[in-house]
Each structure stands twice: as C-alpha cells, then as structure tokens.
C-alpha positions as CSV (number, residue, x, y, z in Angstrom):
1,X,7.7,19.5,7.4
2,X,6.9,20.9,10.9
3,X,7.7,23.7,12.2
4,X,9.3,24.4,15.6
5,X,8.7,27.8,15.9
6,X,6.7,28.3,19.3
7,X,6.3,30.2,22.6
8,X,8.4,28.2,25.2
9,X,6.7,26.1,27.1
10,X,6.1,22.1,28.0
11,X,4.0,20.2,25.7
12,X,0.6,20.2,27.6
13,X,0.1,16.4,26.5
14,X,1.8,13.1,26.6
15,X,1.7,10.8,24.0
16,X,1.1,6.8,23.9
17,X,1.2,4.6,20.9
18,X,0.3,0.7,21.0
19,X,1.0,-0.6,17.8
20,X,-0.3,-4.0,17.3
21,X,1.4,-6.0,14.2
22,X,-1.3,-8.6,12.4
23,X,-3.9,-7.0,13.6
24,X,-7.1,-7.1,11.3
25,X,-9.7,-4.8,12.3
26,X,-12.6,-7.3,11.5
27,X,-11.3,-9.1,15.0
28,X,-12.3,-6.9,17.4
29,X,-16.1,-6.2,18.4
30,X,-15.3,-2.3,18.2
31,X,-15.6,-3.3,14.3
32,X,-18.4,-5.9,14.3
33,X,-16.8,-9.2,15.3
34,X,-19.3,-10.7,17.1
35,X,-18.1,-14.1,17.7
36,X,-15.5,-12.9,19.4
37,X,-15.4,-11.0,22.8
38,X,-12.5,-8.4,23.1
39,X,-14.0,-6.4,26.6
40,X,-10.6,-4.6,26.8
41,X,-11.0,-3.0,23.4
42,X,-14.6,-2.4,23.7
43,X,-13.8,-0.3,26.7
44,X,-10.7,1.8,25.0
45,X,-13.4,2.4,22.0
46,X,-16.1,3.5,24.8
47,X,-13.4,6.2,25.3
48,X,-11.9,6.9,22.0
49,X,-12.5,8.4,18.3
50,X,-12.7,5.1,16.3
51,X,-12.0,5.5,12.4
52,X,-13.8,3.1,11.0
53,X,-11.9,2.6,7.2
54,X,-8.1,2.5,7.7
55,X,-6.0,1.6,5.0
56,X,-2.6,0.5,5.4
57,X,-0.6,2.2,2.5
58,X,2.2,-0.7,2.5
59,X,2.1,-4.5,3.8
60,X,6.3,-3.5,4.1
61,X,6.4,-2.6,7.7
62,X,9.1,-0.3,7.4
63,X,7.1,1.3,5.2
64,X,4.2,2.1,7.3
65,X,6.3,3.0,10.0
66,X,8.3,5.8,7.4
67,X,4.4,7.3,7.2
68,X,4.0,7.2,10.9
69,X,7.3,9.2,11.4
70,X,7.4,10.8,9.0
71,X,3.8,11.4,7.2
72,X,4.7,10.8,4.0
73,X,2.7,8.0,2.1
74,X,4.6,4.8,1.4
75,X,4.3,5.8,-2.0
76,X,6.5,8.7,-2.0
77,X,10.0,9.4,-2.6
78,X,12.1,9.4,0.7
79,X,13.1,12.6,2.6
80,X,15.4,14.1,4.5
81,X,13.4,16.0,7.1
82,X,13.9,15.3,10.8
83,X,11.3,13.2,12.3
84,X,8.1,13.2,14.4
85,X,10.4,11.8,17.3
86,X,13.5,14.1,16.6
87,X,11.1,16.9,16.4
88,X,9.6,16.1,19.5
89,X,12.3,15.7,21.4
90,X,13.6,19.1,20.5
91,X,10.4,21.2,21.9
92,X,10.8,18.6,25.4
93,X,9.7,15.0,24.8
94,X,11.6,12.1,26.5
95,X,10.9,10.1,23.8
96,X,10.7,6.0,24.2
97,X,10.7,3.1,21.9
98,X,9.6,-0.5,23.5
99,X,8.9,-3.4,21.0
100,X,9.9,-7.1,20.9
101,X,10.8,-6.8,17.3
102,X,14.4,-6.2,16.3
103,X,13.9,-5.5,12.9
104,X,11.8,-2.6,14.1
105,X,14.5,-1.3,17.2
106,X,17.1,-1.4,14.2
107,X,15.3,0.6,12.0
108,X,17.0,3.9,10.6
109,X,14.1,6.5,12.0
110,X,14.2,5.1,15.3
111,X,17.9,7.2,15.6
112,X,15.2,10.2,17.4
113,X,14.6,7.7,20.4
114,X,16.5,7.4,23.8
115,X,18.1,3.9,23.3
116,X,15.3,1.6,22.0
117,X,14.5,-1.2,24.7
118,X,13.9,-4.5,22.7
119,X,12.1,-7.3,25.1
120,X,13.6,-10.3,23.9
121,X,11.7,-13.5,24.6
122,X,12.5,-17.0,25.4
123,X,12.5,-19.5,22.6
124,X,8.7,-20.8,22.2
125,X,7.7,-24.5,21.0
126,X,4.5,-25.1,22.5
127,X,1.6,-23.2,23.3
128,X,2.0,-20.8,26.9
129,X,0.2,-23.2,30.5
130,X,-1.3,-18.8,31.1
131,X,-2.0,-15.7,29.4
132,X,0.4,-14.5,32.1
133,X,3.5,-16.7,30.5
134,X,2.7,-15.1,26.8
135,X,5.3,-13.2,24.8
136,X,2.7,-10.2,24.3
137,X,2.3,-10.4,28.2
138,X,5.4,-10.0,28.7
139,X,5.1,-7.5,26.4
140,X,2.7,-4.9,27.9
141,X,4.0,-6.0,31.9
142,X,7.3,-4.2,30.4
143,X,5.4,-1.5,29.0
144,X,3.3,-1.1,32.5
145,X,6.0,-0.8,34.0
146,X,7.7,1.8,31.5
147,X,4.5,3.9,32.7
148,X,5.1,4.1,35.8
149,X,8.6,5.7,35.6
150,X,8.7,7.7,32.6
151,X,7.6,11.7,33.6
152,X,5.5,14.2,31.5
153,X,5.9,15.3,28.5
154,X,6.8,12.2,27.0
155,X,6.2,10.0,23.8
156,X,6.2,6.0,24.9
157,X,5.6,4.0,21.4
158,X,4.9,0.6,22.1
159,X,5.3,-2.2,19.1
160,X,4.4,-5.7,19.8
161,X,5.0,-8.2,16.8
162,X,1.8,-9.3,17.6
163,X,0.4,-12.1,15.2
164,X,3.8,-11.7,13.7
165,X,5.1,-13.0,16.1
166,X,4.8,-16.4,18.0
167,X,1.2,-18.1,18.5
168,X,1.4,-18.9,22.2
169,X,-2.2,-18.7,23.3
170,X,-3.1,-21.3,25.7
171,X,-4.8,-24.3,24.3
172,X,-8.2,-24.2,26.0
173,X,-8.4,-20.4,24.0
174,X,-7.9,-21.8,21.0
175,X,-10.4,-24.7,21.7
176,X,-13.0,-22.3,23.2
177,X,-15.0,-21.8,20.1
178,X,-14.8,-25.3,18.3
179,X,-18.2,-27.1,18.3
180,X,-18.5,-30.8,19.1
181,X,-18.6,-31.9,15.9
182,X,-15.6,-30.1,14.8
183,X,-11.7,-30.9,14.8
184,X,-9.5,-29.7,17.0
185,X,-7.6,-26.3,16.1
186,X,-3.9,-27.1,14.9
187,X,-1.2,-27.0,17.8
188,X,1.3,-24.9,15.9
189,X,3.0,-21.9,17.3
190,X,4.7,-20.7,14.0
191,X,2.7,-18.3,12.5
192,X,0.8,-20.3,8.9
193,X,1.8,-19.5,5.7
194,X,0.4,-20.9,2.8
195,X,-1.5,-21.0,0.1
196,X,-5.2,-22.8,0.1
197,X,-6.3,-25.3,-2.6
198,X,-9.3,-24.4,-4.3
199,X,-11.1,-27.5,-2.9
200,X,-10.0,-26.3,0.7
201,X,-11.4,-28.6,3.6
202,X,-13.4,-25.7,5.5
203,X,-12.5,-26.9,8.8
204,X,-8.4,-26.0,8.4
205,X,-9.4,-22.6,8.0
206,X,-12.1,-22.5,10.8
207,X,-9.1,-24.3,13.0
208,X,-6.6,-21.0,11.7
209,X,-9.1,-18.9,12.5
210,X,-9.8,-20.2,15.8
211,X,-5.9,-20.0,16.5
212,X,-5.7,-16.3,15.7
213,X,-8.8,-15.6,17.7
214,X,-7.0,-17.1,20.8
215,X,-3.9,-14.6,19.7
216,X,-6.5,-11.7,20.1
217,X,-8.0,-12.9,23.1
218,X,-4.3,-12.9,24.7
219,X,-4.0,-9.6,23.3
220,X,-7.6,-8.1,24.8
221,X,-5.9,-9.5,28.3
222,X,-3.0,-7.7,28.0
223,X,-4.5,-4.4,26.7
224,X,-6.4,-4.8,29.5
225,X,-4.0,-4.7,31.9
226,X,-2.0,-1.8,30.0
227,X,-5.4,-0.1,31.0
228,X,-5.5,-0.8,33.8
229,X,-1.7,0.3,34.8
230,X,-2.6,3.8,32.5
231,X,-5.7,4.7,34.1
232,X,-4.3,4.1,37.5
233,X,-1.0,6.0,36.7
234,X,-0.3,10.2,37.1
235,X,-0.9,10.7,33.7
236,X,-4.0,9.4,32.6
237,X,-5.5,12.6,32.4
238,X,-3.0,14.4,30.3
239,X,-2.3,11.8,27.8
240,X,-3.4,11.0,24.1
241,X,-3.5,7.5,24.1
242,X,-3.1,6.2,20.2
243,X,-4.0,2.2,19.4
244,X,-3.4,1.2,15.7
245,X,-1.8,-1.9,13.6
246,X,0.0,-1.5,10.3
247,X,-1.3,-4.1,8.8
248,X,-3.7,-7.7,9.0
249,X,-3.2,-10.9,8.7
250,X,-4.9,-13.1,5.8
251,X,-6.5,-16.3,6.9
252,X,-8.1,-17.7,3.7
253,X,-10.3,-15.3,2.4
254,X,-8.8,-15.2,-1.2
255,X,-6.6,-18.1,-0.9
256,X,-4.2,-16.9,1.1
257,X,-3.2,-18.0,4.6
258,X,-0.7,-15.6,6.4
259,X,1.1,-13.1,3.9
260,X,2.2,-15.4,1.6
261,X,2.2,-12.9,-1.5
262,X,1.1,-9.6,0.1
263,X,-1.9,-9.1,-2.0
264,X,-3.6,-6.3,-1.4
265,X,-6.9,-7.5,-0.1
266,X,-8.9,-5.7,2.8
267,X,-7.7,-8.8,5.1
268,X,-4.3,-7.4,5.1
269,X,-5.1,-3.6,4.4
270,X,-8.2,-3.1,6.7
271,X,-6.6,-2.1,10.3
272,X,-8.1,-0.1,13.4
273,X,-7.4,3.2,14.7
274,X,-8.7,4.8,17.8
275,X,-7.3,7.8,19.8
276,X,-8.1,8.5,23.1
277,X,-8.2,11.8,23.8
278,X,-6.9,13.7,27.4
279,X,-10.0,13.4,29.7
280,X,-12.2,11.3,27.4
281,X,-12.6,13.8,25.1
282,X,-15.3,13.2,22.7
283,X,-15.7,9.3,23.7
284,X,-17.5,6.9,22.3
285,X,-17.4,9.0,18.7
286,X,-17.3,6.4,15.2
287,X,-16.2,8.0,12.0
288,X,-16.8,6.9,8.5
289,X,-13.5,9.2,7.5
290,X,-11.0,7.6,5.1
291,X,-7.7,7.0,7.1
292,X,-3.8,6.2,6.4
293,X,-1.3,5.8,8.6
294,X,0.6,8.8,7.8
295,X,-2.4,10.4,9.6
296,X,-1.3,8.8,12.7
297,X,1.9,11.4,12.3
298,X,-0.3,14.4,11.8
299,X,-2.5,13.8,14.4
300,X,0.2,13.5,17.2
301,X,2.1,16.4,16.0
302,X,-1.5,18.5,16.2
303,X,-1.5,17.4,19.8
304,X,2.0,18.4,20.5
305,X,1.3,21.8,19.2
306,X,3.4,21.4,16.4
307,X,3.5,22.9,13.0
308,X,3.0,20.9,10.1
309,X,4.0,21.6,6.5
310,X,1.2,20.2,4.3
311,X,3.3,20.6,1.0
312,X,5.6,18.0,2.4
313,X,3.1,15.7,4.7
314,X,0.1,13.5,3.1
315,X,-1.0,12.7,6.7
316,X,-3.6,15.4,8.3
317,X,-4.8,15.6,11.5
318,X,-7.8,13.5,12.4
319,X,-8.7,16.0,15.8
320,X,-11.0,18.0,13.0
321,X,-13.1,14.6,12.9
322,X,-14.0,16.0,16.6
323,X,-15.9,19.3,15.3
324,X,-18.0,20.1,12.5
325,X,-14.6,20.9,9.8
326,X,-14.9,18.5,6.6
327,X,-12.5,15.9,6.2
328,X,-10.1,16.2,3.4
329,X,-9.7,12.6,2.4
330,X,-11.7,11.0,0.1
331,X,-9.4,7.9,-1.0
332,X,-6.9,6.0,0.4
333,X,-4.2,3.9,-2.0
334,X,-1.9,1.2,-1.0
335,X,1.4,-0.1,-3.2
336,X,2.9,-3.1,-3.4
337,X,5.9,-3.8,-5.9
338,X,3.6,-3.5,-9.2
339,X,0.2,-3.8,-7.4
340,X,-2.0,-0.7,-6.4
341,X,-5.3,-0.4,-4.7
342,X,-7.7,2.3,-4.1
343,X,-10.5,2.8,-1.6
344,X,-12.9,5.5,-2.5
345,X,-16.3,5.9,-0.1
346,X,-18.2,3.5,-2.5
347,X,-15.6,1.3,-4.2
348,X,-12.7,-0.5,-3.4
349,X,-10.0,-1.8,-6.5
350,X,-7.6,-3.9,-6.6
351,X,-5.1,-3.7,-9.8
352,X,-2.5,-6.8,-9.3
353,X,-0.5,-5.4,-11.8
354,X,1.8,-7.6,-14.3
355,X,2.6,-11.4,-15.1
356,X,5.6,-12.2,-16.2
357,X,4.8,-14.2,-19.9
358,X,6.9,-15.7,-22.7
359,X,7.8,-13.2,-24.0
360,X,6.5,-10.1,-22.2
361,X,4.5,-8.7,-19.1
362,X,1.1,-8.7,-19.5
363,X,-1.5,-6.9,-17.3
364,X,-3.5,-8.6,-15.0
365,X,-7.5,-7.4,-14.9
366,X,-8.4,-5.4,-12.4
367,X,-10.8,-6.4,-9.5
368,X,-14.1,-4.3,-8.1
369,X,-15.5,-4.5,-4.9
370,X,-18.6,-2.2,-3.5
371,X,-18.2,-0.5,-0.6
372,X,-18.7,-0.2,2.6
373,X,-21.7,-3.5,1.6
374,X,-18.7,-6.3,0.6
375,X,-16.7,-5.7,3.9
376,X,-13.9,-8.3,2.5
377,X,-13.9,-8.3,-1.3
378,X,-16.2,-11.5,-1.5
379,X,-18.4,-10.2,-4.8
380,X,-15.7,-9.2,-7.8
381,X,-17.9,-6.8,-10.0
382,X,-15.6,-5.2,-12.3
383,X,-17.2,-6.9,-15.8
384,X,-20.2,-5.1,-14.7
385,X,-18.9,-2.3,-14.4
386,X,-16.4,-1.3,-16.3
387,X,-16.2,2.5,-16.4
388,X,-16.0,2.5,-12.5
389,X,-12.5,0.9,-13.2
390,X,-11.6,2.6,-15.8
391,X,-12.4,5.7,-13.4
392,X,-10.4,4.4,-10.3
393,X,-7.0,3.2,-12.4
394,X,-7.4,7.0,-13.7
395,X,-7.8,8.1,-10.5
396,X,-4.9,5.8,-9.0
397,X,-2.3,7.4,-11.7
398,X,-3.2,10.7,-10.8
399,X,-2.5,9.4,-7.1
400,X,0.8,8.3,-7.9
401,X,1.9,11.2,-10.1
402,X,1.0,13.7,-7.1
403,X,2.6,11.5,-4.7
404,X,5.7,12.0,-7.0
405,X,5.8,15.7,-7.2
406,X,5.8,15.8,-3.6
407,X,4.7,19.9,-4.2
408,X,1.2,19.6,-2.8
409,X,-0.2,19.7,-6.4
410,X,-4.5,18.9,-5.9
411,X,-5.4,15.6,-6.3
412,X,-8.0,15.3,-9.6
413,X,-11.5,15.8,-7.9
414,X,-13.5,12.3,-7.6
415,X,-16.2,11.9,-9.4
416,X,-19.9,11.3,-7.7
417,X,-20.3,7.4,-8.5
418,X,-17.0,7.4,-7.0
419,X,-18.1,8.8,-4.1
420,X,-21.3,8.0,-3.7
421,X,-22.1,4.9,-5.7
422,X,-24.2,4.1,-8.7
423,X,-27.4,6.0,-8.5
C-alpha cells in the first residue's frame, strides 16, 4: 500500500489529528451556521484548506477509522497491509493515540501506537457549573499538555467522543438561544435517541437542537485553547494540523433524533474537514472537491513523504487541491448493512435497501435529492425523475463491484446530468 523505500532522513513534518465524533458539519459557521458562533473554528478555517462535501463512507465508527488507517473505503474487503501508524513509525514517527473512548483505544489498528492513553472521566449526571469542568475539556487540557512533551517527528491523533459522548454543557449555553416565548431546553445529559412522531411538537426539537449547540460551543472553547497551546508550542511551524469528524448526529430532520437506525441522510454523513498546512500554507482556501475519509490517510502519508499504492488505496491526497492538478473524485458512496448512498456533484441518493415482508424482501424506493441547492435532503424528487435514479443505482453497483475487485479497475465514467445537473 505504501512504500517505504526512501533516502534516510526525518520526516520534515509533524502530524496532528483532532477527530471530533457527532460532529455535523452544518454546526459550525466555517459551513454556514449562522446562528451559531464557533470563533475557534472560524479561526482554524482562516488558516486551513476546508473541503466543503465530506462524506462519511460508514456511520460504523470502526469503520471509518479502518479508512483513516488504512485508506481503503468502508466498503471494501479487509487487508492485511501494515498501517498508516505502523508505517510511520518505521521511517521515525513517535506515534500517539489520546481519546476518551475505549471502544476506540481497543480497537485492532491502534496495535501501531505507543500505548494508547484513554482519559477516563468521572461519572456525569447533571450538566458541568464551567466549560472548564467538561469531559471534552478535560479532553483537549490532556491533549495540551501531550503537546508540549511529545518531540518532532511525531503523529498525535486525538479522538474525543464528542456528542457521543455525555452532554455536559453548562445550562446558561444551552438556554442562550431560547426566545422568551419558548420552553426551556431539556436538562438531560444522555445523549437522545428516538424516533419523532409525525405530529412532532416543534419546540422538542428546537430544545435538542439548542442542547447540541451548547455541546459545540464547549467544543469551540476547547479547540480554542488546543490553539492556543499549538500555536504557542515549538512546533507550530512544522506541523500539518488535520481536524475532521466521522460522522454527525441526527436531530430530527427525517425523523430521527440521535442514530437511532443509522439512515443514511446528509445529517449523519455530511462532516468537516480542514487541514492546516506547515506555515499557513494556502489559508483561507474552500474547495468544492468530493471527500471521504479514506482521503484523510492519503493526505497524511503525502505529507510524510510516503509512497502510496493506488491499486490498493481509494483515499488520494487532497494537497493537489492546493495547485491547479484536477481532482480525481467525482462521487462519494456510503454503506450501511443493505442501504447505499451516492453523492455525485449534482445529486445526492439514498437507496434504503430491503423490508422484510410475509413472505419475502421487497425493495424499498429509492430517494433524490439536488445538490449542492437541498443542503439536507428536504425536497425528495425521485418520481420526477426517474432516469437520474436509475443512473445513480447503476452507477452505485459499479461502485461496489470495483470496490470488490480491489485491482484499481476504472470506475464507469459519470454521466453529465450527473455531474452537472439537468440542463
């Protein structure tokens, strides 16, 4: 998969990765929340190359994290290749794992990291007095602290459960946005998970969404202080600095609150991605690229100078975003048990796959959203048209028949109303 044949020398850049769980990229004003201030990821963005469309290709964390590791898609057949990390480590990275989530420090790729430091936090039951007292502030003062010690060339990945994990934000954030005339948020800390009734009471899910916004605005805090601790520290100026989420977190827009089914909407799909480069390279540059995470593998192993085997790898670098070289991708799929979806530049589709009848399965219709206009799947057009669909299910069976050769055999080219749109 990548090669380690190279002249002998140290890496010339260190390598960060915040990985934020929950995170939905329609949260943060880098991706047009407006509502909502996040200052702290405005200024990384200021800095960065922000990908605008980033599909997550699996709402199975372990999933994602086999395509940041490894950069295959969560769609392809295992491997038995050594690792980003392991790979790393063997050309001179001291390579460090930091996450609150033990499901994550026990997964079987993390066997490349030094011994994986898992921040376990106190029992919650109520909302946090401070920011300060938060489980993701606790969080990143570990990881500021990890920055401080840790010496060049070195990967730190940092996982926080994020909105997986506890809802601790302090009550006046969650109240911060309500209007007079409207209820008070809810005062749970578990993270919801349900289902809404068609005749849902619009304030419950203003109240949920109010809750997750104060999740965010702990999070912007904390990022913020990260920043701080990384701009102030030795290697700022040598560092790619990588800030992504594997997947989002419904809160009502098709019924579901929390992952309930794992539907493959753009609420759970739809994530951000920014790198920043050593010295600001390139700052302040949007993309309308197609991304996956498996791209988050490519592009660190670019900027460690390794090799990379594309006959094995779907991820490629994002760095050629930076210059005037085309971006390969032109799709991005995502699988979940017998559901697909596809986003193309101009459409997105959903096929849900199968219900289980009397007697036998029976497909479920396929749904068809216009891109990038319906951000989050509001307006279902497939009866309009159906050749589109008919184009994209083609188009998503040629995906998963390459993805299953795992030879580097083309993908079938799309065609222009794919790209492009009706004329």
């Amino acid at each position: 998969m990548i090669s380690d044949l190279r002249s002998f020398t140290l890496p010339s850049h260190n390598l960060i990765v915040v990985v934020i769980d929950r995170l939905g990229a329609g949260y943060l004003g880098p991706y047009g929340a407006t509502w909502l201030d996040t200052p702290s990821f405005n200024r990384l963005a200021s800095e960065s190359l922000l990908i605008e469309h980033v599909l997550s290709d699996s709402p199975d964390l372990m999933k994602v994290y086999r395509s940041y590791w490894t950069g295959r898609h969560a769609g392809m057949p295992d491997t038995a290749a050594p690792t980003l990390v392991q790979r790393l480590s063997n050309v001179g990275y001291e390579p460090w794992l930091l996450t609150d989530d033990a499901e994550l420090a026990d997964h079987p790729l993390t066997s490349g990291f030094r011994e994986p430091l898992l921040v376990q936090h106190a029992a919650c039951d109520s909302a946090a007095k401070r920011v300060e007292s938060t489980q993701m502030a606790d969080l990143f003062a570990t990881a500021g602290d990890y920055l401080r010690q840790v010496d060049s060339p070195f990967l730190l990945w940092i996982h926080a459960k994020g909105m997986q994990g506890d809802w601790d934000a302090p009550w006046r954030l969650r109240t911060q946005w309500r209007d007079e005339d409207e209820p008070d948020p809810p005062q749970f800390v578990k993270p919801p998970l349900e289902y809404s009734p068609e005749t849902y009471d619009p304030d419950v899910l203003l109240g949920y969404a109010h809750s997750y916004a104060a999740q965010v605005a702990v999070l912007d805090h904390c990022l913020g202080e990260f920043l701080s601790a990384f701009f102030d520290s030795r290697h700022a100026e040598t560092t790619l600095l990588a800030l992504t989420s594997p997947r989002g977190y419904p809160l009502g827009e098709h019924r579901r609150i929390g992952p309930v089914d794992n539907s493959l909407y753009g609420e759970l799909l739809r994530v951000p991605l920014l790198f920043r480069f050593p010295q600001g390279a390139n700052a302040a540059l949007r993309t309308q690229a197609i991304a996956q995470p498996a791209d988050v593998f490519s592009t660190l192993a670019e900027a460690a100078g390794l090799e990379i085997d594309h006959s094995q790898v779907w991820g490629r670098s994002l760095e050629p975003l930076l210059t005037d070289i085309p971006w390969p991708r032109d799709r991005a799929v995502a699988f979940h048990r017998d559901e697909r979806a596809i986003r193309t530049p101009a459409w997105f589709l959903r096929d849900p796959g199968t219900t289980q009848g009397s007697a036998e399965l029976t497909p479920l219709p396929a749904e068809l959203y216009v891109k990038p206009d319906d951000a989050w799947e509001l307006n279902e057009v497939s009866d309009r048209l159906p050749d589109v669909v008919d184009e994209l299910i083609s188009a998503l069976d040629n995906f998963e028949q390459v993805l299953a050769a795992s030879d580097n055999q083309p993908l079938a080219s799309l065609s222009a109303i794919l790209r492009d749109g009706p004329a």
